[in-house]
N, C-alpha and C positions, 0 to 999 in steps of 0.2 A: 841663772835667771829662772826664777819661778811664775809659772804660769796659770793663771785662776780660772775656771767656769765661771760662767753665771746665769742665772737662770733667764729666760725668753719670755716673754709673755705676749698676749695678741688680744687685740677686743675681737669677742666673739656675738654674735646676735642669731638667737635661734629663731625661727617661726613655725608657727601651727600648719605645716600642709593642708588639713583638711582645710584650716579658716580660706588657706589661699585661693582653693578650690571652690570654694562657696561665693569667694567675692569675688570671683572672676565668671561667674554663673550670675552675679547679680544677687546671690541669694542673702547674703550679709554684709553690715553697711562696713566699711574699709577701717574705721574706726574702731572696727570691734574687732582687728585682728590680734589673738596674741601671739608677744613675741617676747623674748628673753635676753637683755645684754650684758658680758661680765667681760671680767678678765679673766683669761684663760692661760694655763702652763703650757709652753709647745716642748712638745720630745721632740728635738730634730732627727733623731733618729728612726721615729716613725714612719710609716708606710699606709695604714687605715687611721681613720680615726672612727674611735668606737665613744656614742655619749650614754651613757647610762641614766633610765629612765628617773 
């Protein structure tokens, strides 16, 4: 019996700290937060996750 991997994948959604920060001061309209959604590779074997700018 042969046994296969395969690979994981996760939706990911990033967002702008500072925006979150501003809109929760009121200082920028919620609308203007950015944020980033994909599909992402999970290493289950990880421990950190590290995103590269």
């Amino acid at each position: 019996m042969t046994q296969t991997m395969g690979a994981v994948y996760t939706k990911i959604k990033l967002t702008n700290a500072i925006d979150e920060a501003l809109i929760s001061r009121g200082l920028l309209a919620p609308s203007l937060l950015r944020t980033c959604e994909f599909d992402a590779l999970v290493d289950t074997g990880s421990t950190y996750l590290v995103i590269s700018p």
